[in-house]
C-alpha positions in Angstrom: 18.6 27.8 -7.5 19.2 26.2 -4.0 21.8 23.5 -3.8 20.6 20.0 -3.6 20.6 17.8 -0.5 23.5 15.4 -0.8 22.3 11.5 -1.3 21.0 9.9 2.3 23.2 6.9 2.8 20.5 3.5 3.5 21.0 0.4 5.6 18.9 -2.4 4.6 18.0 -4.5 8.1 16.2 -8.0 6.6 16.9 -9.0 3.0 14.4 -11.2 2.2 11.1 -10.7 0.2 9.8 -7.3 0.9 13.2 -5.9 1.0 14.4 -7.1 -2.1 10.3 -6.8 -4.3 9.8 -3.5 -2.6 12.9 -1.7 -1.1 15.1 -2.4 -3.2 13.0 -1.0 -6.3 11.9 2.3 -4.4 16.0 3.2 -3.6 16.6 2.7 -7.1 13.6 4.8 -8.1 15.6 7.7 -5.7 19.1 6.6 -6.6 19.9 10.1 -7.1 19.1 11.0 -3.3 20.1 8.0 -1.7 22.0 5.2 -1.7 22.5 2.0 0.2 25.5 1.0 1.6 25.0 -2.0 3.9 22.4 -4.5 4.1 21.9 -7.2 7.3 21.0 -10.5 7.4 21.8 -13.4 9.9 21.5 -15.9 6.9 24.8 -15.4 5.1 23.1 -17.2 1.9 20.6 -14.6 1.5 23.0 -11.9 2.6 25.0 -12.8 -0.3 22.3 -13.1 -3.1 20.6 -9.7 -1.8 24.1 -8.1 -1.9 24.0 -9.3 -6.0 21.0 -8.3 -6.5 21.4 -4.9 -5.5 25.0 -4.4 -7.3 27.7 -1.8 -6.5 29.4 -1.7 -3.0 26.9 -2.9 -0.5 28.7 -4.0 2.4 27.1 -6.6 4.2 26.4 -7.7 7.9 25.3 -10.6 9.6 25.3 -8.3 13.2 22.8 -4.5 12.8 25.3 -3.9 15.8 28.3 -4.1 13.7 26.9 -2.3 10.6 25.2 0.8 12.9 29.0 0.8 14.5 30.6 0.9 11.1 28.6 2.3 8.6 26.4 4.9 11.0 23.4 5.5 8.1 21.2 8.2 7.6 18.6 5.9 7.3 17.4 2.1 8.1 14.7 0.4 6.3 13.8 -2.4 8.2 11.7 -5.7 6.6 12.7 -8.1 9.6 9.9 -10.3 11.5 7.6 -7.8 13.6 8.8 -9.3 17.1 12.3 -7.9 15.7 11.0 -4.0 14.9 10.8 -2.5 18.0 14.6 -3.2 19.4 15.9 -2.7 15.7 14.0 0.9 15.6 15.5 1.7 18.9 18.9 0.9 17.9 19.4 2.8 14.9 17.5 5.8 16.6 20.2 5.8 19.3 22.4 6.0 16.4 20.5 8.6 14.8 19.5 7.5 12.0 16.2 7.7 10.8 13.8 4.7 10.3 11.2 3.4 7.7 9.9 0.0 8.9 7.6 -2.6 8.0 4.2 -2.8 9.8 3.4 -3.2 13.0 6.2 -0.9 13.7 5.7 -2.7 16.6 3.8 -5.2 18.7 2.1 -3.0 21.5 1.4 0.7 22.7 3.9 -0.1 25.0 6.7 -0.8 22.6 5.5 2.4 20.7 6.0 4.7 24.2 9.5 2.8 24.0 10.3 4.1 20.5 8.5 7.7 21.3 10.8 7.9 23.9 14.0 7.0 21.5 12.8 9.4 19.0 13.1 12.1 21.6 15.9 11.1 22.9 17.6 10.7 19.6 16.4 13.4 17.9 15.9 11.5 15.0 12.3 10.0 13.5 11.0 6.4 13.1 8.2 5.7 10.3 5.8 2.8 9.4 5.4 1.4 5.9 1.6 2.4 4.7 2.4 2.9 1.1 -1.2 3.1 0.5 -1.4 6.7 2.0 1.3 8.3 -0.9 -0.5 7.7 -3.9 -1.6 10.4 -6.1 -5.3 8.8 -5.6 -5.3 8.4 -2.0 -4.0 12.0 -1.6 -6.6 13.3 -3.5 -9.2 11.6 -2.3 -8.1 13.2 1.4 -7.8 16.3 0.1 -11.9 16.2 -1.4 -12.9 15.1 1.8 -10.9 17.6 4.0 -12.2 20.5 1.7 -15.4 19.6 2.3 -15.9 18.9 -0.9 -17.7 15.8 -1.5 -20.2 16.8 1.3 -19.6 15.5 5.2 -18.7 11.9 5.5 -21.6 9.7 6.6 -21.3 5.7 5.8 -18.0 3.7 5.0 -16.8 0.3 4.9 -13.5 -1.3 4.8 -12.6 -4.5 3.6 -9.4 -6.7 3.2 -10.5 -10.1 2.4 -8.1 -12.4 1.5 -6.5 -15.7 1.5 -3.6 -17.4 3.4 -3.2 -21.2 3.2 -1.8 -23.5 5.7 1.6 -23.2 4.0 1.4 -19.7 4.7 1.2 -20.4 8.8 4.0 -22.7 8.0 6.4 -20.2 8.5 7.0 -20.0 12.9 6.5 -16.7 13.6 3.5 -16.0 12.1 -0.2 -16.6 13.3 1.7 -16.0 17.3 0.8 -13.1 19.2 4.4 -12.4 20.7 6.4 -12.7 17.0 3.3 -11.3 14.9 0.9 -9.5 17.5 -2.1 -10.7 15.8 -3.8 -12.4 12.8 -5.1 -10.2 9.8 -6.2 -7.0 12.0 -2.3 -6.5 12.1 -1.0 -8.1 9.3 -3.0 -7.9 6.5 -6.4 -4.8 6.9 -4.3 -2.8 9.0 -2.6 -0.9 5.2 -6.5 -0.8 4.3 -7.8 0.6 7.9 -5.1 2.6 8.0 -6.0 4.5 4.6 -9.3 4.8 6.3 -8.0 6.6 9.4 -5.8 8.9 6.7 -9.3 9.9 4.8 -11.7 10.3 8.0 -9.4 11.3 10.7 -9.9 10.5 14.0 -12.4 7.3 15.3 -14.2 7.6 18.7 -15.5 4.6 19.2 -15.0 0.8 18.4 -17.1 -2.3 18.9 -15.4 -5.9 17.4 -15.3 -9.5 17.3 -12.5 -12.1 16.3 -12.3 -15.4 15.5 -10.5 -18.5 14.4 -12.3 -20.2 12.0 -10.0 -22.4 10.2 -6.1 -22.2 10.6 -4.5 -23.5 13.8 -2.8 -20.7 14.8 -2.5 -18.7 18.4 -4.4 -15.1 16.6 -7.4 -14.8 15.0 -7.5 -15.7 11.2 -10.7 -13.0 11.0 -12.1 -9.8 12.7 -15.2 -7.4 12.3 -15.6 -3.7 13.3 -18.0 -1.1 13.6 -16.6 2.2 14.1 -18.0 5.7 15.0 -15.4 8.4 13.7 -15.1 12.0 15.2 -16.7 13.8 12.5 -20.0 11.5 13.3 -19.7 8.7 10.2 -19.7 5.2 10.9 -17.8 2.4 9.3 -17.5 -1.3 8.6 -14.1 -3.2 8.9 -13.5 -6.3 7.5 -10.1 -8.2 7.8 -9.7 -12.2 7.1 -7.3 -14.5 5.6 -10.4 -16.7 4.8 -11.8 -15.5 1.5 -10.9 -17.3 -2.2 -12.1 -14.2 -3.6 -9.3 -11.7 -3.1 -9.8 -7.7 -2.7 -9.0 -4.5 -0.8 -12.0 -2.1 -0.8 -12.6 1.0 1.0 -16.1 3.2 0.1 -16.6 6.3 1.8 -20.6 7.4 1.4 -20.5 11.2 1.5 -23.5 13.7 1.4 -22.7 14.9 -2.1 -20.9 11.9 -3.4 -19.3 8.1 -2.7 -15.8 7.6 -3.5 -14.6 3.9 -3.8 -11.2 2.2 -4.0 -11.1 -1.2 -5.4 -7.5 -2.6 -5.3 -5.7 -5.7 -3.8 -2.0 -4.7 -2.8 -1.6 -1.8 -4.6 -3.4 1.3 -6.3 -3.5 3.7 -9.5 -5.3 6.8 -10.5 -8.4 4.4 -12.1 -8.6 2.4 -9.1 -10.8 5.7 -7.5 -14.4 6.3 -8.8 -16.5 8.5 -8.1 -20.3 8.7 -8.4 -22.3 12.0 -7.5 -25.5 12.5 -5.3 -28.6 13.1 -7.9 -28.3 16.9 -6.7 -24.4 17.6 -7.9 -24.3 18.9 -11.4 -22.0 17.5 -13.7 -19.6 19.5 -14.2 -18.8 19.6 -10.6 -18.6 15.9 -10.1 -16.3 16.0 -13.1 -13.7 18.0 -11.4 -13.4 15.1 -8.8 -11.5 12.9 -11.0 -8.1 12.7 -9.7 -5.3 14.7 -11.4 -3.5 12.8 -14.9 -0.3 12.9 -12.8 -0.3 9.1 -11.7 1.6 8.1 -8.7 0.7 4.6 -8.0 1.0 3.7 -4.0 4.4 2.3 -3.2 7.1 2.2 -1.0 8.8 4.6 -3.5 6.5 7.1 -3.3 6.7 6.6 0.5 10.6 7.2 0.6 9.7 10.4 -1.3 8.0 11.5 1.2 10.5 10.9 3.8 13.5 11.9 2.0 11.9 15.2 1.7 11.1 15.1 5.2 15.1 14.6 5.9 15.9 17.2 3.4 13.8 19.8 5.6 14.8 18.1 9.0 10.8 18.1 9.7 8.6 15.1 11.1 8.1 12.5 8.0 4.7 11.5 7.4 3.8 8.2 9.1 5.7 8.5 12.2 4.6 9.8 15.3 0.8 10.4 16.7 0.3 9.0 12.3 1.8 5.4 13.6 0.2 5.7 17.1 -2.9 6.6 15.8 -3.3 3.3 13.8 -2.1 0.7 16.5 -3.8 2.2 19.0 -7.1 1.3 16.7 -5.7 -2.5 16.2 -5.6 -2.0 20.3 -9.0 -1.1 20.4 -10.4 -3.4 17.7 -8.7 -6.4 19.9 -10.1 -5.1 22.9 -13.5 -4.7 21.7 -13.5 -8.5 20.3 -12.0 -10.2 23.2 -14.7 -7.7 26.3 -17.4 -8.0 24.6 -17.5 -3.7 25.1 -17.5 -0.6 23.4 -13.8 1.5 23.6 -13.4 4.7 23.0 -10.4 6.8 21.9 -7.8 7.5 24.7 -9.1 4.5 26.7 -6.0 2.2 27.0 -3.1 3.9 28.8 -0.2 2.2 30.7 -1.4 -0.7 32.8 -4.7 -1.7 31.0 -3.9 -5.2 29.2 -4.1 -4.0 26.0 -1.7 -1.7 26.5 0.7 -4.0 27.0 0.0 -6.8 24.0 -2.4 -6.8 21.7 -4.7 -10.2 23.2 -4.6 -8.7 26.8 -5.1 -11.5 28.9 -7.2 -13.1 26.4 -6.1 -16.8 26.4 -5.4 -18.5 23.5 -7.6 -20.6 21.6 -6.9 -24.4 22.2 -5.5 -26.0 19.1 -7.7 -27.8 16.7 -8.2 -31.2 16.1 -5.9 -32.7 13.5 -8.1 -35.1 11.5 
């Protein structure tokens, strides 16, 4: 029997609520392959209850300078403000340390060539959090479609309809395209679209709109998109913060059978059903069911992933052309809404506007009229 990999040390970088709901439960779900050390946070107060929270000797820092100096991880989870990822990626890379942020990784294709460029440098692997990809359901769903299985993909749609109040914009970096980089197309659908890019592979062509319908904020609060995939299927996307009724939905219309995912932030074996073309015998559509083995998605089942990945010193899943692949669509769906014109895959390189930011040039809307 081989030896096992020693435990990964972990820096925590941002302690507040998806750190400590969702980070802190997937390290203890791996506590026998990694452990965290040090944790960062320029509010002391929060520094201190995190550091209680997570028991044993967790060091803690109110400076990522300091900890990466002192503590020099094997890896950095990141839950920090999105404006904050891109020079946090960078600077554990340097350190060489490997990476698991939050989405965006990062606000721009530009900021992504940045981090390319560290990774290379570095030697060492920076990955998004899309939890959604690393269930048992999603992977089997992927693995029916690649197959060839459920017949070639023709129809989908993709929704993430949900609701934010005003409370919610409350909070100053959010609802601003230089600390967020958009509304709901990059903070809320893009887990759900980017499921959608896992399942179909790549798109071709986009054509959008985007809107702010009721919050006063700098970004849209909704956005629509039809998309034209590779493989010749077409798709719906749906994201907004405007809708009481709350749910994550992707359906994928193949020509033997439709798969559907109902879910809101998270999904289980059950949430997948499957329902057969009139010509598919039973007994086939029967074997579609996903495996008994339920592995809900999560940021556990994530860190799996990319502790195996460092076990094997290979690319995790999720970094790399995975994470470019998915902001370059949010580029393209912005760029679509705000021209008015189709764009295709490959389209926006250094010096186009969207390269650079996620609006372009597109001004912002005026602020409402307070009542």
């Amino acid at each position: 029997m081989p030896p096992r990999p020693h435990r990964r040390s972990v820096a925590v970088v941002g302690t507040g609520g998806i750190v400590s709901s969702s980070h802190l439960p997937a390290l203890r779900a791996h506590a026998d392959r990694a452990e965290l050390v040090a944790a960062v946070d320029v509010d002391r107060g929060r520094l201190e209850a995190f550091r209680e929270r997570a028991g044993g000797e967790v060091a803690g820092y109110t400076s990522m300078a300091e900890m990466l100096e002192a503590v020099r991880p094997d890896l950095v989870l990141i839950g920090t403000p999105p404006s904050l990822h891109r020079e946090q990626t960078i600077a554990a890379l340097k350190t060489g340390a490997w990476v698991l942020c939050e989405k965006p990784l990062c606000l721009s294709l530009a900021e992504y060539d940045e981090i390319a460029a560290a990774e290379e440098s570095s030697g060492a692997y920076a990955s998004v959090v899309f939890q959604h990809r690393y269930g048992s359901g999603a992977v089997h769903a992927r693995e029916l479609i690649a197959d060839g299985e459920l017949g070639a993909p023709l129809v989908a749609h993709c929704q993430t309809t949900w609701h934010r109040d005003a409370a919610y914009y409350a909070v100053p970096w959010r609802g601003r395209w230089a600390s967020e980089g958009g509304g709901p197309t990059m903070g809320h659908g893009i887990h759900q679209y980017d499921l959608l890019l896992h399942l179909l592979g790549p798109w071709a062509e986009v054509r959008a709109m985007a809107a702010r319908l009721v919050h006063d904020t700098e970004s849209e609060d909704v956005s629509t998109a039809l998309v034209r995939f590779r493989n010749g299927a077409l798709a719906t996307v749906v994201n907004s913060v405007l809708s009481p009724d709350e749910v994550s939905r992707i359906r994928v219309d193949c020509a033997d059978g439709t798969i559907e995912l109902t879910h809101l932030y998270g999904h289980r074996n059950d949430d997948w059903v499957y329902t057969p073309a009139p010509h598919v015998a039973p007994e086939r559509a029967t074997a579609w069911r996903t495996p008994a083995a339920d592995v809900p998605s999560s940021h556990a089942a994530q860190l799996g992933a990319l502790l195996d990945a460092h076990d094997n010193d290979v690319r995790p899943p999720g970094s790399g052309p995975d994470a470019r692949a998915t902001l370059e669509f949010a580029a393209a769906l912005y760029k679509a809404a705000f021209t008015g014109l189709p764009v295709h895959a490959g389209e926006i390189a250094p010096g186009d506007p969207f390269h650079q930011a996620m609006h372009g040039d597109h001004p912002h809307w005026a602020p409402k009229e307070r009542a």
